[in-house]
Chimera marker file (.cmm) of the C-alpha trace (Angstrom):
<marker_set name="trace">
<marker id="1" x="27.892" y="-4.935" z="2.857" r="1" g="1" b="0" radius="0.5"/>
<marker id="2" x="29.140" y="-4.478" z="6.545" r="1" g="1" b="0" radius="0.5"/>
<marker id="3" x="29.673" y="-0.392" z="5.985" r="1" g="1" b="0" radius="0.5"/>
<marker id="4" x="26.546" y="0.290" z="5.729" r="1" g="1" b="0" radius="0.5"/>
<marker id="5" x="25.397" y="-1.294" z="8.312" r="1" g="1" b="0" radius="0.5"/>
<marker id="6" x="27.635" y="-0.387" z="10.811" r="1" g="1" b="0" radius="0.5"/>
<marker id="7" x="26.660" y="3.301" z="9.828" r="1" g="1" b="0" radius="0.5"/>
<marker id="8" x="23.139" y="2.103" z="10.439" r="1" g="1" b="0" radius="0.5"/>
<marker id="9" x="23.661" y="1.127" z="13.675" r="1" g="1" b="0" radius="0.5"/>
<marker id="10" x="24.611" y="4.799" z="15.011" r="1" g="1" b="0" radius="0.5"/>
<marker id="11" x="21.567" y="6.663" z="13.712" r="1" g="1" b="0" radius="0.5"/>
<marker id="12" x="19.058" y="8.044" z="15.662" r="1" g="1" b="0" radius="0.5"/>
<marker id="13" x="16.279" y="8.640" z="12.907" r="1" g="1" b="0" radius="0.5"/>
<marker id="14" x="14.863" y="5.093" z="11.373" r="1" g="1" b="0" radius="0.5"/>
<marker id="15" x="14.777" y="6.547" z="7.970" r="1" g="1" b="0" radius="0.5"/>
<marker id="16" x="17.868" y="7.332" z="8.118" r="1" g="1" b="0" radius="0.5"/>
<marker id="17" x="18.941" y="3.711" z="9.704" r="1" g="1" b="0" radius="0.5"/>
<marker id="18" x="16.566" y="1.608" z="6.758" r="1" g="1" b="0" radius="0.5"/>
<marker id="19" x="18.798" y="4.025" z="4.284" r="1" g="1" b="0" radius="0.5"/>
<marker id="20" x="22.066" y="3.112" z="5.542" r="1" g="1" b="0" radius="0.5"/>
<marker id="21" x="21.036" y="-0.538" z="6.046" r="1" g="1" b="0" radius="0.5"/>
<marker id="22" x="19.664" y="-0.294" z="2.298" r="1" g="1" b="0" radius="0.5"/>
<marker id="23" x="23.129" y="0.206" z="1.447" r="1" g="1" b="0" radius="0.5"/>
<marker id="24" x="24.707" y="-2.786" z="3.093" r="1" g="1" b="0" radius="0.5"/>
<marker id="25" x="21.922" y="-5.128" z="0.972" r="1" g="1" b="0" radius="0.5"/>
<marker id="26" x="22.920" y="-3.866" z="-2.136" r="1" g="1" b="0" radius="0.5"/>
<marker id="27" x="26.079" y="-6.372" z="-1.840" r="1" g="1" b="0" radius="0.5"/>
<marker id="28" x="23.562" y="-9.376" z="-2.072" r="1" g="1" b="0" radius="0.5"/>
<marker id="29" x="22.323" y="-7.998" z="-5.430" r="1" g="1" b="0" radius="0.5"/>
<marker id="30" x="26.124" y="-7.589" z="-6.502" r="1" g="1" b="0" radius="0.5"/>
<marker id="31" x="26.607" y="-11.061" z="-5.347" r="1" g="1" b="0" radius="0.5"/>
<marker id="32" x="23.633" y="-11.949" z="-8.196" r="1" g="1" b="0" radius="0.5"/>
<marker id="33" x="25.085" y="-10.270" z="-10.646" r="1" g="1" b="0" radius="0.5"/>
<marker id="34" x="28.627" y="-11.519" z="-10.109" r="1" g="1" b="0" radius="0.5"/>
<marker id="35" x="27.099" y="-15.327" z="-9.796" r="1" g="1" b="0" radius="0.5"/>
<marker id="36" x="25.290" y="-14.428" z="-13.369" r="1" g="1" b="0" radius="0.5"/>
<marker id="37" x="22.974" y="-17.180" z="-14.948" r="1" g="1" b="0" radius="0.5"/>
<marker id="38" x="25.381" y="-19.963" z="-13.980" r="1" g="1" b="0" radius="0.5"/>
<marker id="39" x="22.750" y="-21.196" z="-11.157" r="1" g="1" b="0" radius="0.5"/>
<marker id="40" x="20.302" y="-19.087" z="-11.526" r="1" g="1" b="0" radius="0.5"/>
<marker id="41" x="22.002" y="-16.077" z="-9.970" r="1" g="1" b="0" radius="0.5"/>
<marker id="42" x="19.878" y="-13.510" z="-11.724" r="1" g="1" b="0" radius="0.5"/>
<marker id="43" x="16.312" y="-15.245" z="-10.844" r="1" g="1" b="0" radius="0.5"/>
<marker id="44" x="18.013" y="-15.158" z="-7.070" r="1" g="1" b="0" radius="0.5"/>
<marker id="45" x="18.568" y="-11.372" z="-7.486" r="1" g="1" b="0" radius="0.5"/>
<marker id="46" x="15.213" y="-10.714" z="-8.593" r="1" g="1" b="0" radius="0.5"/>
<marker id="47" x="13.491" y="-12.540" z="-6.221" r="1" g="1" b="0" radius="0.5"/>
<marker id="48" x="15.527" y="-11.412" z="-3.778" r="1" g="1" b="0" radius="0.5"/>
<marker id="49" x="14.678" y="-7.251" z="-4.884" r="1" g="1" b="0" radius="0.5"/>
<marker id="50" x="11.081" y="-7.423" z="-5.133" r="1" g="1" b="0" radius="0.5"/>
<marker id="51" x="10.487" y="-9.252" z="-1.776" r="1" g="1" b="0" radius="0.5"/>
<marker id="52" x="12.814" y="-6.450" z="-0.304" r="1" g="1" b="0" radius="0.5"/>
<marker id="53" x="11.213" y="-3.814" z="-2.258" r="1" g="1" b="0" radius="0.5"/>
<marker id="54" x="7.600" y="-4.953" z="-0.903" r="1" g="1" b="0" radius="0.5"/>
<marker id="55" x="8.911" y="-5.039" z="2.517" r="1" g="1" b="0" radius="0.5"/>
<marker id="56" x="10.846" y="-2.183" z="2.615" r="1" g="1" b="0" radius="0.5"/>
<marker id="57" x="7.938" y="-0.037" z="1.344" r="1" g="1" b="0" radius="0.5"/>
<marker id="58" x="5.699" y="-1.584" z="4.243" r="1" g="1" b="0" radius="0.5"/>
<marker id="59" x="8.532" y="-0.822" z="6.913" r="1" g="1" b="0" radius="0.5"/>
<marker id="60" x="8.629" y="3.214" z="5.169" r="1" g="1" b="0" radius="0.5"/>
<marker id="61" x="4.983" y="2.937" z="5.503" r="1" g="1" b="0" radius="0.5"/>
<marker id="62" x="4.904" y="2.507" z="8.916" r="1" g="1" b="0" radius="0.5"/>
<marker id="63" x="7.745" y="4.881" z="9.601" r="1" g="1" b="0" radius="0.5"/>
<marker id="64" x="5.697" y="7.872" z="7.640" r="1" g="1" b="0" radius="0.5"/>
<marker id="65" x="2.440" y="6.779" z="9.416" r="1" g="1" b="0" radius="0.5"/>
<marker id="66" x="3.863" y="7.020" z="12.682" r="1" g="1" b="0" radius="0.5"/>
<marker id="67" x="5.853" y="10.351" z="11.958" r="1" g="1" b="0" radius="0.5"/>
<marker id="68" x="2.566" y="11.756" z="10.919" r="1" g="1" b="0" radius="0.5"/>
<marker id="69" x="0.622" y="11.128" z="14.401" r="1" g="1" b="0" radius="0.5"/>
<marker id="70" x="3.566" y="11.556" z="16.214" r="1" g="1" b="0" radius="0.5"/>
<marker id="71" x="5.815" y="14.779" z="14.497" r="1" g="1" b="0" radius="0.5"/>
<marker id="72" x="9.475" y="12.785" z="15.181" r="1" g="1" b="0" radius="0.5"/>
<marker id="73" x="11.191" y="10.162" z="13.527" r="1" g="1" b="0" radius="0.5"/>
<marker id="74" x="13.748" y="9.138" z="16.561" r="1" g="1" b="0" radius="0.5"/>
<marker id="75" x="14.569" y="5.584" z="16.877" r="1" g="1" b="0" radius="0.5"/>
<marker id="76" x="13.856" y="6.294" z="20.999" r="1" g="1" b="0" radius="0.5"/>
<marker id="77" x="10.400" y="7.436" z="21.055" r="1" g="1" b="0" radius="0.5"/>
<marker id="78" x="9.291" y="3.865" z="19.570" r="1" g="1" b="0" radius="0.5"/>
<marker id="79" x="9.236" y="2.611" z="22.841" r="1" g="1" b="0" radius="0.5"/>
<marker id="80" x="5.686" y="1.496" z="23.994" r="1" g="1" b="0" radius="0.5"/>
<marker id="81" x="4.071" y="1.968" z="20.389" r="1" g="1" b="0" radius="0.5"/>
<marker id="82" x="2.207" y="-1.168" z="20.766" r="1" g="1" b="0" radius="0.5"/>
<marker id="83" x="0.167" y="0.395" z="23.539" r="1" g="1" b="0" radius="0.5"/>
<marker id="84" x="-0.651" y="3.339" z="21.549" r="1" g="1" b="0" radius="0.5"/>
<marker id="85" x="-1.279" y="1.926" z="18.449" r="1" g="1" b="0" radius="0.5"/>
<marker id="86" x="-1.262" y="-2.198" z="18.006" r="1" g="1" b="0" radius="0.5"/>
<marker id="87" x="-2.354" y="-2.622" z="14.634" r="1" g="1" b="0" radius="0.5"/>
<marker id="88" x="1.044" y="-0.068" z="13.934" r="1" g="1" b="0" radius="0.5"/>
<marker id="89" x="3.102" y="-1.389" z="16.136" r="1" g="1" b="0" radius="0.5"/>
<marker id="90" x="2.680" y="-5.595" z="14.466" r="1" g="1" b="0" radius="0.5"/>
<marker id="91" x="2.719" y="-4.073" z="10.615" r="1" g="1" b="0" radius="0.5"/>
<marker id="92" x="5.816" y="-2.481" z="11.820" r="1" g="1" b="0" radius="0.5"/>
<marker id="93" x="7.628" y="-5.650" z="13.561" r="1" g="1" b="0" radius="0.5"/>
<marker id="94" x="6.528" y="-7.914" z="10.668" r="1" g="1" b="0" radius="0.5"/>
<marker id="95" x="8.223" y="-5.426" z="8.094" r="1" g="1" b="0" radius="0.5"/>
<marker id="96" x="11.311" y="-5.441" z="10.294" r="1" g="1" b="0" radius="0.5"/>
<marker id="97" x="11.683" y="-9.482" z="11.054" r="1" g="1" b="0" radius="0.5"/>
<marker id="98" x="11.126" y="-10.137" z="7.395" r="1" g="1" b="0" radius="0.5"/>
<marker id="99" x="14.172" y="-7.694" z="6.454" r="1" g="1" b="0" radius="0.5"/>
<marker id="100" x="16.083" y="-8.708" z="9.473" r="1" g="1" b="0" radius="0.5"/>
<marker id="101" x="15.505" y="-12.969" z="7.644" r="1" g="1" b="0" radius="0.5"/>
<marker id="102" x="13.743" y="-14.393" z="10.656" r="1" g="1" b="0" radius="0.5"/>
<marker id="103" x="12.223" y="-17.456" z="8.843" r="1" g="1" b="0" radius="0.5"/>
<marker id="104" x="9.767" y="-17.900" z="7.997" r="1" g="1" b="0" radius="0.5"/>
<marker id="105" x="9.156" y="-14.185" z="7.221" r="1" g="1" b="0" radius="0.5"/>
<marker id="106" x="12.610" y="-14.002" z="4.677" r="1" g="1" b="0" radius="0.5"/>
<link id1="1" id2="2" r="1" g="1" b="0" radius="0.2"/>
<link id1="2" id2="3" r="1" g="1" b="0" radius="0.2"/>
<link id1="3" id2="4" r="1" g="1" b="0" radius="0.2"/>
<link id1="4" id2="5" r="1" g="1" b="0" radius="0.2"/>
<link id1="5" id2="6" r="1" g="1" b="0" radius="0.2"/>
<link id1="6" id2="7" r="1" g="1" b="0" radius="0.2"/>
<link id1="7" id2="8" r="1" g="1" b="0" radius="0.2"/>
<link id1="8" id2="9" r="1" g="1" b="0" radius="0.2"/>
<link id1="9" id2="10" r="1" g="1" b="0" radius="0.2"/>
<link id1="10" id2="11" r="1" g="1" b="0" radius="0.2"/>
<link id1="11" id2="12" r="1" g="1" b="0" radius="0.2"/>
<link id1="12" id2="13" r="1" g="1" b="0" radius="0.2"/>
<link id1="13" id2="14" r="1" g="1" b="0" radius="0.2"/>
<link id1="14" id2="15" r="1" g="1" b="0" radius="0.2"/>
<link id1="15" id2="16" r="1" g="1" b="0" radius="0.2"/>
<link id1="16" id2="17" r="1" g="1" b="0" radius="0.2"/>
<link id1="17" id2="18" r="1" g="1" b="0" radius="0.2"/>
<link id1="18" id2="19" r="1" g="1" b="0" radius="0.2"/>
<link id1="19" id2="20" r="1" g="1" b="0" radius="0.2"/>
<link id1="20" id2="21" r="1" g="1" b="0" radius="0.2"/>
<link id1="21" id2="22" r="1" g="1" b="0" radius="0.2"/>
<link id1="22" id2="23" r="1" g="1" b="0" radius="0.2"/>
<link id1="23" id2="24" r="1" g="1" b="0" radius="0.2"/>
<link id1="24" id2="25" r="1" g="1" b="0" radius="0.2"/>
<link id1="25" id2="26" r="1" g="1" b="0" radius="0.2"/>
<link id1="26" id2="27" r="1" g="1" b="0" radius="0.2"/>
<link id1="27" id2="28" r="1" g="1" b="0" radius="0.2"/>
<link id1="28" id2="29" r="1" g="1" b="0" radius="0.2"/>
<link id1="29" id2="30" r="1" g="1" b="0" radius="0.2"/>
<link id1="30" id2="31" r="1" g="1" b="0" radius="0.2"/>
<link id1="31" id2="32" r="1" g="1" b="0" radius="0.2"/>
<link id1="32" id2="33" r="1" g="1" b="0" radius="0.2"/>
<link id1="33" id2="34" r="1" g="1" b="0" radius="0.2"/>
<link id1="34" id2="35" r="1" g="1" b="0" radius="0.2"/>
<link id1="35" id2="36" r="1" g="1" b="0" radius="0.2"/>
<link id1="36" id2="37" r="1" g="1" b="0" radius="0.2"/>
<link id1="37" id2="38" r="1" g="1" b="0" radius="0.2"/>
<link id1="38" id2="39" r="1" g="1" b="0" radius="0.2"/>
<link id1="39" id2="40" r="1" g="1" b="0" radius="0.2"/>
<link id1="40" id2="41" r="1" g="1" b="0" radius="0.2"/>
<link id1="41" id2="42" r="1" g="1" b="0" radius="0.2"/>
<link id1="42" id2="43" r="1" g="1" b="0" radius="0.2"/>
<link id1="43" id2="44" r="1" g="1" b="0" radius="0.2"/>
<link id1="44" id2="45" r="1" g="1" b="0" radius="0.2"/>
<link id1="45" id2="46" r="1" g="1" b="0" radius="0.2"/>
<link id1="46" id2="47" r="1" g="1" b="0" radius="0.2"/>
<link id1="47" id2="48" r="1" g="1" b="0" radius="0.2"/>
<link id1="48" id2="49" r="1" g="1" b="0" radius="0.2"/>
<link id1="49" id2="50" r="1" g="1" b="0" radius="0.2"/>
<link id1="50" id2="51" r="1" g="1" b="0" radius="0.2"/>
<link id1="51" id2="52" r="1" g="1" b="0" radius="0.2"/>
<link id1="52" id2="53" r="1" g="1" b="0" radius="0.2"/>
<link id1="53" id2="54" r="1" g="1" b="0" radius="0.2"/>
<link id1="54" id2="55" r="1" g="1" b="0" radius="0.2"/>
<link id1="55" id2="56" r="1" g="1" b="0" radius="0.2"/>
<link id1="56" id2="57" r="1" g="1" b="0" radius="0.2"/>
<link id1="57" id2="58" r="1" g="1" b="0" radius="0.2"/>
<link id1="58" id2="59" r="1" g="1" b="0" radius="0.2"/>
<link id1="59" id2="60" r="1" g="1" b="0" radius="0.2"/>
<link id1="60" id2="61" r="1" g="1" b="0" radius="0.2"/>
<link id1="61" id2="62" r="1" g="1" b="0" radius="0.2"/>
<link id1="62" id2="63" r="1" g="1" b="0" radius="0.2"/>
<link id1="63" id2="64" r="1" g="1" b="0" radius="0.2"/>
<link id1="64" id2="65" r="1" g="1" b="0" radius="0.2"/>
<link id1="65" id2="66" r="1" g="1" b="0" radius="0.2"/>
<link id1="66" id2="67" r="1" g="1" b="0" radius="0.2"/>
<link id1="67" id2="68" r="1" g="1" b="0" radius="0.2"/>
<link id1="68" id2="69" r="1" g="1" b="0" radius="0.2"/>
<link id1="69" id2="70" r="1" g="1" b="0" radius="0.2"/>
<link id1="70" id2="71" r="1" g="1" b="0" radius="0.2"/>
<link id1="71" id2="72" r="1" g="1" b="0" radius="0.2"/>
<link id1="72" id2="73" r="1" g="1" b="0" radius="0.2"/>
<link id1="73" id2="74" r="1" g="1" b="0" radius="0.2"/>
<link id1="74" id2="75" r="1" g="1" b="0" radius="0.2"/>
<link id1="75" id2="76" r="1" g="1" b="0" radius="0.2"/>
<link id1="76" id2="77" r="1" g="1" b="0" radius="0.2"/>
<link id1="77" id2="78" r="1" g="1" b="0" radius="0.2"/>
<link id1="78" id2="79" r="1" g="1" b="0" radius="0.2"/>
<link id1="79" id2="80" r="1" g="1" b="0" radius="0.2"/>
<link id1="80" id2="81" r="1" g="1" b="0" radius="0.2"/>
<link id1="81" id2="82" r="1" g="1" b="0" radius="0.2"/>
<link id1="82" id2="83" r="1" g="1" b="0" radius="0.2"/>
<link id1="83" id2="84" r="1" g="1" b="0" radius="0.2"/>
<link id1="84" id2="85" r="1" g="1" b="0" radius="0.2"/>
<link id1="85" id2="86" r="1" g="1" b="0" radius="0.2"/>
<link id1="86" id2="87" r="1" g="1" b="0" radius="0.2"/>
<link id1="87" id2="88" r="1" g="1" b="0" radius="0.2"/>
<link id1="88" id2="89" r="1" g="1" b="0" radius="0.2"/>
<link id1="89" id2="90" r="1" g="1" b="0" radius="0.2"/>
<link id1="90" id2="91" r="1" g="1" b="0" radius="0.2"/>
<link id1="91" id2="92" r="1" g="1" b="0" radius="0.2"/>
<link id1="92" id2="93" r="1" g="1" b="0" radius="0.2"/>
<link id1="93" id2="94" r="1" g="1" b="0" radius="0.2"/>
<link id1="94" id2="95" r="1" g="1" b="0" radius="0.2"/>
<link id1="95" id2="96" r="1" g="1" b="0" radius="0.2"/>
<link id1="96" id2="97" r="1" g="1" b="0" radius="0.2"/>
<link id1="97" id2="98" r="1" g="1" b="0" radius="0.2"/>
<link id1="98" id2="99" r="1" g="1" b="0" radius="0.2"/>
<link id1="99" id2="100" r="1" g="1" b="0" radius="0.2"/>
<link id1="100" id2="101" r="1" g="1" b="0" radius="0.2"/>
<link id1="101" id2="102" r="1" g="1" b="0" radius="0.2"/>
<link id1="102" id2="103" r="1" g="1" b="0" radius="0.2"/>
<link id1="103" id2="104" r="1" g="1" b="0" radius="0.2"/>
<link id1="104" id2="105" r="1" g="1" b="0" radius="0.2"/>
<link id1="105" id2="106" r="1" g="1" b="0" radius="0.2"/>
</marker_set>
């Protein structure tokens, strides 16, 4: 779980970084599976996917949308989106504190 993202950390592109950090939240579905049924460890899991599916779709969303008006995916030239586009710039944060578990957005 920490590999990943500690490989996420160094990347420049943010498709690249939600890949890597993908990786490191696949050990919370492993942790479902190895819990099993006993308290409800596979209802956890799925909960737990389709809630990251949804948001990591929205956050991919945002990252193609802003790709497409701007031609780069670098992490850097995210600074100041909110003045260019605010409607981008809140889906996007929203996406990224409900991944990141800021409550009540997890």
């Amino acid at each position: 779980m920490i590999l990943g993202n500690l490989i996420a950390i160094t990347q420049t592109s943010m498709k690249r970084m939600l890949a890597y950090s993908s990786i490191g939240q696949i050990g919370y579905v492993i942790i479902g599976i190895i819990v099993g049924d006993s308290n409800g460890g596979y209802a956890s899991m799925i909960t737990y996917m389709l809630f990251y599916i949804s948001m990591n779709l929205g956050t991919f969303a945002c990252i193609v949308l802003f790709g497409l008006r701007t031609g780069t995916e670098n992490i850097r030239d995210y600074a100041g989106l909110y003045t260019k586009d605010p409607f981008l710039a809140l889906s996007f944060a929203l996406c990224l504190l409900s991944l990141g578990g800021l409550p009540p957005l997890a």
